[in-house]
N, CA, C and O atoms as a GROMACS GRO file, in nm:
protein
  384
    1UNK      N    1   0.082  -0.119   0.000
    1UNK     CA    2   0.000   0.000   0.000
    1UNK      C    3   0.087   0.126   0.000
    1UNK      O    4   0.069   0.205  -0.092
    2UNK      N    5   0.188   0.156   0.100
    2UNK     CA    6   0.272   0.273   0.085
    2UNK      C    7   0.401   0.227   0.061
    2UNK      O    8   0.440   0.114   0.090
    3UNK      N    9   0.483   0.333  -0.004
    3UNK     CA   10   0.610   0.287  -0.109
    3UNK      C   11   0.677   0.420  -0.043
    3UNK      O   12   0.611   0.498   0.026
    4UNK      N   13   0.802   0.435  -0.068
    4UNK     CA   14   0.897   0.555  -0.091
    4UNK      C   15   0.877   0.677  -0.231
    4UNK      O   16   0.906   0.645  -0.346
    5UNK      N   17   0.851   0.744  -0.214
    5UNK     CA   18   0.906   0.846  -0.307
    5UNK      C   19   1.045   0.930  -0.311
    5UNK      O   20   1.084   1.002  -0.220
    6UNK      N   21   1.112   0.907  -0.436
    6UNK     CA   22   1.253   0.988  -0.439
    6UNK      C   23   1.197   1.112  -0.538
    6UNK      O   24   1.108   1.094  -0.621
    7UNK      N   25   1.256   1.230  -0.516
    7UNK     CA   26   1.276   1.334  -0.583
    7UNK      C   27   1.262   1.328  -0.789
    7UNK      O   28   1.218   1.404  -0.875
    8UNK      N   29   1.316   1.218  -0.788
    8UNK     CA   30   1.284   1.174  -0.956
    8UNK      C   31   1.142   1.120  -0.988
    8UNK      O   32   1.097   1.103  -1.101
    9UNK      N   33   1.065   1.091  -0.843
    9UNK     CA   34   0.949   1.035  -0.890
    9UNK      C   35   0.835   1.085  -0.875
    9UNK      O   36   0.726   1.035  -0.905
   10UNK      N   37   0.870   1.238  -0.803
   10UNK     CA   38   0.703   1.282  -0.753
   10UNK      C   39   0.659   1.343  -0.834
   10UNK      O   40   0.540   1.355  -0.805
   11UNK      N   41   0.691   1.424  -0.978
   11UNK     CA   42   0.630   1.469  -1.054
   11UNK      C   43   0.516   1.349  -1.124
   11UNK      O   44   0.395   1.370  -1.139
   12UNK      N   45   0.601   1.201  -1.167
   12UNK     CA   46   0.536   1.062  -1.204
   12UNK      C   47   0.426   1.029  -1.110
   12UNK      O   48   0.331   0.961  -1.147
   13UNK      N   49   0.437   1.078  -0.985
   13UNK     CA   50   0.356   0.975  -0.892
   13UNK      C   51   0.232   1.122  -0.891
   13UNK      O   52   0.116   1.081  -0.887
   14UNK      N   53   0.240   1.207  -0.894
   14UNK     CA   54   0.131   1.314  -0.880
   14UNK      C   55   0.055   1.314  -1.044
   14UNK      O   56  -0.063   1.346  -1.056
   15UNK      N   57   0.117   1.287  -1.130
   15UNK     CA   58   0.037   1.271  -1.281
   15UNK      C   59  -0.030   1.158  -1.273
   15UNK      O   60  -0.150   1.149  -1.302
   16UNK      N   61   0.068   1.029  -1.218
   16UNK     CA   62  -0.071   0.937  -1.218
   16UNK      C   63  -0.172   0.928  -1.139
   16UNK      O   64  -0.272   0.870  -1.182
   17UNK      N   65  -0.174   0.993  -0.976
   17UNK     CA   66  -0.259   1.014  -0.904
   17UNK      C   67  -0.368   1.098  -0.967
   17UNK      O   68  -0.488   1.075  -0.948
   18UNK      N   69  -0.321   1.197  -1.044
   18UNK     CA   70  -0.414   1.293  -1.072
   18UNK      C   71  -0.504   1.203  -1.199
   18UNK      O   72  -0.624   1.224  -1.214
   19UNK      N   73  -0.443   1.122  -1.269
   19UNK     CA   74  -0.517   1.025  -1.365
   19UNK      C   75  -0.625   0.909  -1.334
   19UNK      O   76  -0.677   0.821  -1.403
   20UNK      N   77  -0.633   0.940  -1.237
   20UNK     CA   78  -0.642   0.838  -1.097
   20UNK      C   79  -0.842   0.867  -1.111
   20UNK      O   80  -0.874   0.962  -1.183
   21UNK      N   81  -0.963   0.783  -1.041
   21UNK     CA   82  -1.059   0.828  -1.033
   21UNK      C   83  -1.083   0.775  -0.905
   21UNK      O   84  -1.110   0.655  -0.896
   22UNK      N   85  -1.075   0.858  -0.783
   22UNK     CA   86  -1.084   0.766  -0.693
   22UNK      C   87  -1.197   0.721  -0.608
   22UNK      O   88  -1.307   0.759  -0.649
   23UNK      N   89  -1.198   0.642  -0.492
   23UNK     CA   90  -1.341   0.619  -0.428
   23UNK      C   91  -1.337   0.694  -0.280
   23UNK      O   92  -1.238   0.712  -0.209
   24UNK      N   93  -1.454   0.725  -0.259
   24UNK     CA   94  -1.477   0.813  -0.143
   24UNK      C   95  -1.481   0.771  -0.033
   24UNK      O   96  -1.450   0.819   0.076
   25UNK      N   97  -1.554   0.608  -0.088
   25UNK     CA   98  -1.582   0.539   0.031
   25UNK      C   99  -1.422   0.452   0.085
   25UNK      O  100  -1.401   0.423   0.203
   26UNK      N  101  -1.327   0.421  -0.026
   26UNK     CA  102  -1.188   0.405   0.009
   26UNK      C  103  -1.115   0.493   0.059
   26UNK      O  104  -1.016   0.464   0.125
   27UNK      N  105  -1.153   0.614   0.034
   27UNK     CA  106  -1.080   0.738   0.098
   27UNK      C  107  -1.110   0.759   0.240
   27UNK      O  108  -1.024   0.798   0.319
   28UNK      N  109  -1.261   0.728   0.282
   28UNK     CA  110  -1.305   0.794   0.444
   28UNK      C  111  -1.222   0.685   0.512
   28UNK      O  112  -1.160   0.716   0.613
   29UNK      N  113  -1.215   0.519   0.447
   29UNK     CA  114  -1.172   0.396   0.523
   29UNK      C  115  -1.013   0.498   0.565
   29UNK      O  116  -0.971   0.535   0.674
   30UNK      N  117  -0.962   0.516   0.439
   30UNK     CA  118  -0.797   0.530   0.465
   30UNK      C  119  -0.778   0.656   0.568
   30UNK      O  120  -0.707   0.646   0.668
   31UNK      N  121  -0.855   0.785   0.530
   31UNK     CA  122  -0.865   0.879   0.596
   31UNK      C  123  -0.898   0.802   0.807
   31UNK      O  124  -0.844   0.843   0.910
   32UNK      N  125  -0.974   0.719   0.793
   32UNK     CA  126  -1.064   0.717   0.968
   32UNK      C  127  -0.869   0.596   0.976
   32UNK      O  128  -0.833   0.577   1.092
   33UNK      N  129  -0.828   0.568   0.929
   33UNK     CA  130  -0.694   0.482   0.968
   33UNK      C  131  -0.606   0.555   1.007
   33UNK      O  132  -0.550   0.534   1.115
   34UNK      N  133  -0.561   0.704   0.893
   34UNK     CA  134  -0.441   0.766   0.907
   34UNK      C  135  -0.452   0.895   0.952
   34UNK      O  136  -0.355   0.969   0.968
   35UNK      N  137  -0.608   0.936   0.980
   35UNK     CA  138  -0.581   1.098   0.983
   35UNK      C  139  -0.681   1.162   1.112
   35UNK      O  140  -0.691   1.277   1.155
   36UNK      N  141  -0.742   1.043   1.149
   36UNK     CA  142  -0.842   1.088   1.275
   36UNK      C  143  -0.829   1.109   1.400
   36UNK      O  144  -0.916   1.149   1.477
   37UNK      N  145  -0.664   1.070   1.433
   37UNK     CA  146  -0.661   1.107   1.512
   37UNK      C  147  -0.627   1.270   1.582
   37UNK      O  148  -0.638   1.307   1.698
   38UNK      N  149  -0.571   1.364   1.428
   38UNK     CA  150  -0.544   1.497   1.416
   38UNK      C  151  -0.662   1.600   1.372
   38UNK      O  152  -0.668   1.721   1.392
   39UNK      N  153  -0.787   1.480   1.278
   39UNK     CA  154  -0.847   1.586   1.207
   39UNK      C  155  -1.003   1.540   1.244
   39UNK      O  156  -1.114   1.574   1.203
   40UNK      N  157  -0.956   1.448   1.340
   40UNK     CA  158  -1.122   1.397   1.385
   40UNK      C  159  -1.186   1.322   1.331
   40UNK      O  160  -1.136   1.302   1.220
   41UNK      N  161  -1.320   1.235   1.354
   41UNK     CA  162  -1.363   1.166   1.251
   41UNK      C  163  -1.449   1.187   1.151
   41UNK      O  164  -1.484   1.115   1.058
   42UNK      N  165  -1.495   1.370   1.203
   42UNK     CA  166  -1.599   1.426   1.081
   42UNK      C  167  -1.490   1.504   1.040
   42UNK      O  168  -1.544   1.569   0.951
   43UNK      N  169  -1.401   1.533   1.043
   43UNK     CA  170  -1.274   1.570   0.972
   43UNK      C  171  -1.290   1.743   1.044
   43UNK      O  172  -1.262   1.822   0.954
   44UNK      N  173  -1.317   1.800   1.141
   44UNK     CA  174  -1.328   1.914   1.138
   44UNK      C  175  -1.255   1.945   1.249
   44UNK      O  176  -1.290   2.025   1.336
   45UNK      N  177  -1.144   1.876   1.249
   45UNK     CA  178  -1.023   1.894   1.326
   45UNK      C  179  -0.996   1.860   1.468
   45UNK      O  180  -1.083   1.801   1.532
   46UNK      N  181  -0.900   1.888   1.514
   46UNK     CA  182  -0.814   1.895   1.631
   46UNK      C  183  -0.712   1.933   1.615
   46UNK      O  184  -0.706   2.053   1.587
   47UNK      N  185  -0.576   1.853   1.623
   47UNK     CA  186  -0.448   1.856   1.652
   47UNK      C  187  -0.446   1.970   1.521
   47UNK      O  188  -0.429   2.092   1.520
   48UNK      N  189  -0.470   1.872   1.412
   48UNK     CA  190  -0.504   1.946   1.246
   48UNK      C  191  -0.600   2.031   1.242
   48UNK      O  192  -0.655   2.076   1.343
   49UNK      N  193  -0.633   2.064   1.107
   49UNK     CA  194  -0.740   2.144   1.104
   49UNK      C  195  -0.831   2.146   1.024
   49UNK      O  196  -0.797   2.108   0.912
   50UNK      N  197  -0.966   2.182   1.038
   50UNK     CA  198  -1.088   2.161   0.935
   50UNK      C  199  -1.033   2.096   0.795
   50UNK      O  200  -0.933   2.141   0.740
   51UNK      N  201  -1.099   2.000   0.749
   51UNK     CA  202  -1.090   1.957   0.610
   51UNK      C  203  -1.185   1.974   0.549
   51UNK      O  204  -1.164   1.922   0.439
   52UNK      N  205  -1.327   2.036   0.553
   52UNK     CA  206  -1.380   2.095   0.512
   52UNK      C  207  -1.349   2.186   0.417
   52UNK      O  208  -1.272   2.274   0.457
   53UNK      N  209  -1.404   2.198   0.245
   53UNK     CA  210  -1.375   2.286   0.247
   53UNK      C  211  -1.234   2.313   0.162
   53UNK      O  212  -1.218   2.398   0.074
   54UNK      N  213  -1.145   2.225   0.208
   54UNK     CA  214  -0.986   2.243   0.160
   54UNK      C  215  -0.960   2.234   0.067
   54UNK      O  216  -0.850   2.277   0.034
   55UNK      N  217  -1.050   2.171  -0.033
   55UNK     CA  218  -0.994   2.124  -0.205
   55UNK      C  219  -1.059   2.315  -0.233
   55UNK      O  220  -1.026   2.351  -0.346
   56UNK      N  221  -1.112   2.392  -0.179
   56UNK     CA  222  -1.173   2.520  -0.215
   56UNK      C  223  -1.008   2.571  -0.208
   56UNK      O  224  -0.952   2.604  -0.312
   57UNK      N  225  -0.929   2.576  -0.064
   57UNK     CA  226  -0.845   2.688  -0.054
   57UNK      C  227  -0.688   2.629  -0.082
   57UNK      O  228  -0.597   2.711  -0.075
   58UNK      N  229  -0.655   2.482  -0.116
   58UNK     CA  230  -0.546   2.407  -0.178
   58UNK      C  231  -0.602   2.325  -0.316
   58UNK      O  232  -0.699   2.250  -0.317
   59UNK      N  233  -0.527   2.355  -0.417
   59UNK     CA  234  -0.502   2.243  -0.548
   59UNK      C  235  -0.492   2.131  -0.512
   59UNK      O  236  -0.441   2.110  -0.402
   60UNK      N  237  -0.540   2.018  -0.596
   60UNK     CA  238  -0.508   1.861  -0.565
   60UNK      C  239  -0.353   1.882  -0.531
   60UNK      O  240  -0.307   1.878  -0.417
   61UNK      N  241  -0.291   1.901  -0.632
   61UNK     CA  242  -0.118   1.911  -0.614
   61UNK      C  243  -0.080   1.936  -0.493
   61UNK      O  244  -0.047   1.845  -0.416
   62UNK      N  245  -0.078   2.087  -0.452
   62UNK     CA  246  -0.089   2.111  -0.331
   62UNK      C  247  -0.136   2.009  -0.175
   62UNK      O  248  -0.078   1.991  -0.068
   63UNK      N  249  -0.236   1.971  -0.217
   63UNK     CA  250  -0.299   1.849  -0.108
   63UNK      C  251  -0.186   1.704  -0.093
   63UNK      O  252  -0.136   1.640  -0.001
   64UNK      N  253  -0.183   1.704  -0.252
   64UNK     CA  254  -0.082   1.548  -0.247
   64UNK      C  255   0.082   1.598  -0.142
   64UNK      O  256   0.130   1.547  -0.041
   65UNK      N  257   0.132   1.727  -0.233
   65UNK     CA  258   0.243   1.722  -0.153
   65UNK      C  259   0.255   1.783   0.028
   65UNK      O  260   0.347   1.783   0.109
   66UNK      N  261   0.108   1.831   0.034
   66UNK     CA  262   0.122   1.810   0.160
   66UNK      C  263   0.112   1.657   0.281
   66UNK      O  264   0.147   1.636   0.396
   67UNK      N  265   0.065   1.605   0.208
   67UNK     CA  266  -0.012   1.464   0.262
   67UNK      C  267   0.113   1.386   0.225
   67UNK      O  268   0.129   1.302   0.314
   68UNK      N  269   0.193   1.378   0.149
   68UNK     CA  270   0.313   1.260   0.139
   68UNK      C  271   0.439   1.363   0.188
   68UNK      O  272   0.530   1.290   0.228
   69UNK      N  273   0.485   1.535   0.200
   69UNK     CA  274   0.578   1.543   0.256
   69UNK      C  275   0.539   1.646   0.376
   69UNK      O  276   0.620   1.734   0.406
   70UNK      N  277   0.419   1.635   0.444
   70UNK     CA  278   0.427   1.716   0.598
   70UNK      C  279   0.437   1.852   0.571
   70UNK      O  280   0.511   1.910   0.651
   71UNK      N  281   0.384   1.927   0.478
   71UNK     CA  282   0.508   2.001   0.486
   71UNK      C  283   0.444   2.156   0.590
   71UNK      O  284   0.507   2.262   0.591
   72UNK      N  285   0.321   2.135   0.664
   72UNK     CA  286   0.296   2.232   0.792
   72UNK      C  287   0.333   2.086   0.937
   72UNK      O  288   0.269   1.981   0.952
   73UNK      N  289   0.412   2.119   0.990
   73UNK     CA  290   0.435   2.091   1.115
   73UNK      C  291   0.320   2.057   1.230
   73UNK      O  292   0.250   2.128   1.159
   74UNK      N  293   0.239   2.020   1.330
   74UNK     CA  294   0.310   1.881   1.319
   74UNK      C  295   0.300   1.778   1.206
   74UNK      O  296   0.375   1.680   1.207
   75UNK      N  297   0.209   1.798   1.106
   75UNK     CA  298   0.198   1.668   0.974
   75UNK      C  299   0.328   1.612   0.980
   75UNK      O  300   0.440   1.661   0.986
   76UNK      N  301   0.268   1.455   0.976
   76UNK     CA  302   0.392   1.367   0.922
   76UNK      C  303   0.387   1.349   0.789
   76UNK      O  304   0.283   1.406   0.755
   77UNK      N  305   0.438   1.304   0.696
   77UNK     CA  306   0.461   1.253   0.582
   77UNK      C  307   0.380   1.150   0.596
   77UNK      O  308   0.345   1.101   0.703
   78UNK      N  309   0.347   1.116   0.484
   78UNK     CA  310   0.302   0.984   0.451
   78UNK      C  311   0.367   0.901   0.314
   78UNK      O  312   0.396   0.948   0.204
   79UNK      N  313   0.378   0.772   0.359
   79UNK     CA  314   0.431   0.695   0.207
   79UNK      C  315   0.290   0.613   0.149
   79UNK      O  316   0.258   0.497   0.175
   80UNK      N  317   0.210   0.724   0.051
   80UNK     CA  318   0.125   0.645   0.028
   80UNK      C  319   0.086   0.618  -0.158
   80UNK      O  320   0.102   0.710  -0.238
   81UNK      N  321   0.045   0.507  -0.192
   81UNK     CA  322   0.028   0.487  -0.351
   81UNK      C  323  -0.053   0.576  -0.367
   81UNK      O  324  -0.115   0.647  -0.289
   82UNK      N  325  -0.045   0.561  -0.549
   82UNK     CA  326  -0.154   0.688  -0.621
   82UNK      C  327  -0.255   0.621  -0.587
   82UNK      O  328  -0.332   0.690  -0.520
   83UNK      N  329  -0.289   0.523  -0.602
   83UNK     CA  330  -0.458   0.459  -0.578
   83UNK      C  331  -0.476   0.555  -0.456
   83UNK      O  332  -0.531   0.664  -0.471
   84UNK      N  333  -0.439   0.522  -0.362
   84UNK     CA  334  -0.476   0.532  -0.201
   84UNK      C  335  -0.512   0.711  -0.194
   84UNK      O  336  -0.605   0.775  -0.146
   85UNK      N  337  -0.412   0.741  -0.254
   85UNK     CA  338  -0.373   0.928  -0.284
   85UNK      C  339  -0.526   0.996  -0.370
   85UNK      O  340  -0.588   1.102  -0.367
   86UNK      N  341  -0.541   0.849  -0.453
   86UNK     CA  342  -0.684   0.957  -0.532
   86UNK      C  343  -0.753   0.901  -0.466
   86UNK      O  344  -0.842   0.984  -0.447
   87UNK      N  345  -0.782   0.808  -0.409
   87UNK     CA  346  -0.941   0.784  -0.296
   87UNK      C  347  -0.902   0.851  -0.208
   87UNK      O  348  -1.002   0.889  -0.148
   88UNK      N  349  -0.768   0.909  -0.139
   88UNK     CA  350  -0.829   1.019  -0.058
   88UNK      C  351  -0.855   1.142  -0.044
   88UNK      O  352  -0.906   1.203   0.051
   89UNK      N  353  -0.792   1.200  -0.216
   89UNK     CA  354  -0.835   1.324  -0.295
   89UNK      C  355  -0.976   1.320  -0.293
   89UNK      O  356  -1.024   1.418  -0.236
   90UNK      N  357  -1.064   1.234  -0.339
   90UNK     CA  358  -1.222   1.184  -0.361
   90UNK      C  359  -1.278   1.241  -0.227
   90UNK      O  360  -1.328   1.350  -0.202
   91UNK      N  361  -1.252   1.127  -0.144
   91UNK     CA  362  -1.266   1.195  -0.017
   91UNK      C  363  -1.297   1.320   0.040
   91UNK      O  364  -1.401   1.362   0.091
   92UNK      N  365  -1.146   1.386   0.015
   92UNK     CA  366  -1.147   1.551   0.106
   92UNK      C  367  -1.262   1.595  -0.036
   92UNK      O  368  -1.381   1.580  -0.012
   93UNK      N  369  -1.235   1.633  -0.139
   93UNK     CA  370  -1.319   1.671  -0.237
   93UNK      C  371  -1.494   1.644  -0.205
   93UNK      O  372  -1.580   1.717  -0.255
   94UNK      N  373  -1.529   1.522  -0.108
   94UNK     CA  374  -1.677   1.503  -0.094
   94UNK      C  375  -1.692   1.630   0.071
   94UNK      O  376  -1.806   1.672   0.091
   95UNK      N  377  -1.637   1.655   0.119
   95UNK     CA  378  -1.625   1.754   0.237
   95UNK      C  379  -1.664   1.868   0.213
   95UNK      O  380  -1.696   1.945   0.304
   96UNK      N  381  -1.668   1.900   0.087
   96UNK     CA  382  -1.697   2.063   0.035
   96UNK      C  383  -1.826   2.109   0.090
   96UNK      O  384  -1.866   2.222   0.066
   0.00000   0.00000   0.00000
């Protein structure tokens, strides 16, 4: 399910994610595994913050490279496939 990304591959791994059609209902599963404990289980935060909403004020792009490299503090990284990446694009996208 999650792999490494090197620097040669994230432009590859964000084109095919974005090629990607994903499921919502695979996304809430992966989301209530990896992200509830920061963003809650209706996603409207804690540690994190509202996901509501977010595909409005971040790009998919934006979302992916926050979600695989952390990049607001505390977020961890995640090593996760494009499948997994567009069901949980689907996902935040059904939150609007």
């Amino acid at each position: 399910m999650f792999f490494k990304i090197n620097n040669y591959e994230k432009s590859s791994y964000i084109i095919k994610t974005l090629e990607l059609n994903g499921s919502v209902e695979q996304g809430y599963s992966l989301f209530k595994t990896n992200c509830v404990g920061c963003h809650g289980i209706t996603a409207r935060g804690l540690v994190g913050p509202d996901l509501h909403s977010i595909t409005q004020r971040l790009n998919d792009k934006q979302i992916i490279k926050q979600v695989t490299q952390g990049l607001t503090p505390p977020m961890p990284s995640f090593e996760i496939d494009p499948v997994n990446m567009s069901d949980l694009l689907r996902y935040l996208h059904s939150l609007e």
